[in-house]
N, C-alpha and C positions, 0 to 999 in steps of 0.2 A: 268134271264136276267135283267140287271140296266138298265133302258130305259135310265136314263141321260147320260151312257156310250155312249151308242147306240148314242144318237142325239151327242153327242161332237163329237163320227164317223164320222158323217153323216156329220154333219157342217164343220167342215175339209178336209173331202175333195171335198165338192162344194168350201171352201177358196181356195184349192190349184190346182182346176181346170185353166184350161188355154183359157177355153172358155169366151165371151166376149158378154154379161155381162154372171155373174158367174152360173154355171149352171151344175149340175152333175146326171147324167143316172145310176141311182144306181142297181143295181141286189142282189134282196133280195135274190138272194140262195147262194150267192160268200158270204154276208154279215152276213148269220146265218149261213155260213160253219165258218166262221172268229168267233164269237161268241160264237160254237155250240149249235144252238136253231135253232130249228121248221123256216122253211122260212113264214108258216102262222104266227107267231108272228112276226117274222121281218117286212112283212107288216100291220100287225095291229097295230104295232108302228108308221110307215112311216103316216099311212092316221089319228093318233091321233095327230102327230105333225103337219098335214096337218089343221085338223081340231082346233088345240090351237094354231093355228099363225102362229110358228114356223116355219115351211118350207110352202113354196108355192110349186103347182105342173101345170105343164103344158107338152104338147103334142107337139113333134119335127113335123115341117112340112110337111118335104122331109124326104126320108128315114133315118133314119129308122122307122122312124114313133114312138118312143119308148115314156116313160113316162120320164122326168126330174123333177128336183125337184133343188129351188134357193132358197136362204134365202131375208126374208121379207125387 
């Protein structure tokens, strides 16, 4: 896997989300089926671009309760 692939993914479609402000509920198994790689790598991507700045992660309120993830 290119991780830079991956985050251009990712960044894209929190850009073309419709949510307000920009915000996308991403599901690493749809995302390493799309890839085909391991969904443990997919999020061991997710939480290193979490940790280099890169995306920010936060938790929805109300249900569904899910993990999102917005750019900085």
């Amino acid at each position: 896997m290119e991780k830079e692939n991956l985050y251009q993914h990712v960044r894209s479609m929190i850009v073309s989300s419709t949510h307000q402000p920009k915000y996308m509920s991403i599901s690493p198994v749809k995302v390493a089926d799309l890839f085909g790689i391991s969904t443990v790598e997919v999020e061991h991507a997710l939480q290193e671009f979490v940790e280099e700045g890169r995306l920010k992660t936060s938790k929805l309120e109300g249900p569904p309760n899910c993990d999102i993830y917005l750019l900085p």
